[in-house]
C-alpha positions as CSV (number, residue, x, y, z in Angstrom):
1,X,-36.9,-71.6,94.9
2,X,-39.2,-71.6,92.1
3,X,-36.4,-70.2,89.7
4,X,-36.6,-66.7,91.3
5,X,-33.2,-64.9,91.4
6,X,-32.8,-61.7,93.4
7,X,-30.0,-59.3,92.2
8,X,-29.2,-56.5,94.9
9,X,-29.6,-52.9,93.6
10,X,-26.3,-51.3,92.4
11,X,-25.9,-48.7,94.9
12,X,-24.6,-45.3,92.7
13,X,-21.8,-44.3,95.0
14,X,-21.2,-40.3,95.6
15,X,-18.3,-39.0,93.9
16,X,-15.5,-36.8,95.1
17,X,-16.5,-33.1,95.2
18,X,-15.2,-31.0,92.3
19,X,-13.7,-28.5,95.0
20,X,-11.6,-31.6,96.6
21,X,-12.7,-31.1,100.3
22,X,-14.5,-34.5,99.4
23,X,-16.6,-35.4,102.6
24,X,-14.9,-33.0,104.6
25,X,-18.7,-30.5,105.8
26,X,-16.7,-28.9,107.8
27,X,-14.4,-26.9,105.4
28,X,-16.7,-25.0,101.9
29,X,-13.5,-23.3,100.5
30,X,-9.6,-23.0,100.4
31,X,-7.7,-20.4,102.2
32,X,-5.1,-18.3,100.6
33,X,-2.3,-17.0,102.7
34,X,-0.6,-14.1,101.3
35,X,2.6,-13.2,103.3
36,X,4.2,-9.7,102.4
37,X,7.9,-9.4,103.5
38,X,9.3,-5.9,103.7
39,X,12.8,-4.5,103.5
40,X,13.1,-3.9,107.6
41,X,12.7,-8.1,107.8
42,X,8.9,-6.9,109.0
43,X,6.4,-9.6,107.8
44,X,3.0,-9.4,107.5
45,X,0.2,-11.6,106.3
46,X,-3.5,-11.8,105.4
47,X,-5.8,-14.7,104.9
48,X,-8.2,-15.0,101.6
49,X,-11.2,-17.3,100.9
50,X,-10.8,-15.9,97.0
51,X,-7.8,-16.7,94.9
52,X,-8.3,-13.9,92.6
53,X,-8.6,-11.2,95.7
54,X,-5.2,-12.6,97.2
55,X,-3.7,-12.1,93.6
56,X,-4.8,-8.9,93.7
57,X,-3.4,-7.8,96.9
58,X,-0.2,-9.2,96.7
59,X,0.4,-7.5,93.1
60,X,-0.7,-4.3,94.7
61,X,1.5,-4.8,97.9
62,X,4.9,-5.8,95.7
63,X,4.7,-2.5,93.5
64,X,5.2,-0.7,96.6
65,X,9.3,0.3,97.3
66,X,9.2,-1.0,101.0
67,X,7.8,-4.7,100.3
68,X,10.7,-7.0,99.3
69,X,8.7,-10.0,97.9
70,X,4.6,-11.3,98.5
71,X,3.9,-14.9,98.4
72,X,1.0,-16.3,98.0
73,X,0.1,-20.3,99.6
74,X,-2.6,-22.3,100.1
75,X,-3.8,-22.5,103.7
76,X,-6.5,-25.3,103.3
C-alpha cells in the first residue's frame, strides 16, 4: 500500500420534509376535520385539505343560531 488512503464519500443524508409527512409518498397534505354540533345533538362534519378554508367554514357555521359549537382537528 504505497501510502494511498481511501476515505469513503460522506453521503449527504435527506432531511425531514418541511410539511412533516417525512418519507411518508403516500400522504402530500394534512386533513382538517371540522365537526359542527347543533342544538338538536345533530352533528355534522366536513373534511379539508386547507387550514384556512376549514377556518372559514367553521366561523361561518358557528354565527348561525342553530349550531352549538364547530371544532376544528387535524385528521392527518
Amino acid at each position: 500500500m504505497n501510502g494511498v488512503v481511501t476515505v469513503p464519500k460522506k453521503v449527504n443524508s435527506k432531511k425531514k420534509e418541511a410539511n412533516g409527512f417525512g418519507k411518508d409518498r403516500r400522504r402530500k397534505h394534512h386533513h382538517f376535520l371540522v365537526t359542527v354540533f347543533y342544538a338538536d345533538g345533530e352533528r355534522f362534519g366536513r373534511v379539508y385539505t386547507n387550514k384556512e378554508k376549514a377556518t372559514r367554514f367553521a366561523e361561518r357555521q358557528r354565527r348561525s343560531p342553530v349550531v352549538k359549537s364547530a371544532r376544528i382537528s387535524l385528521v392527518s
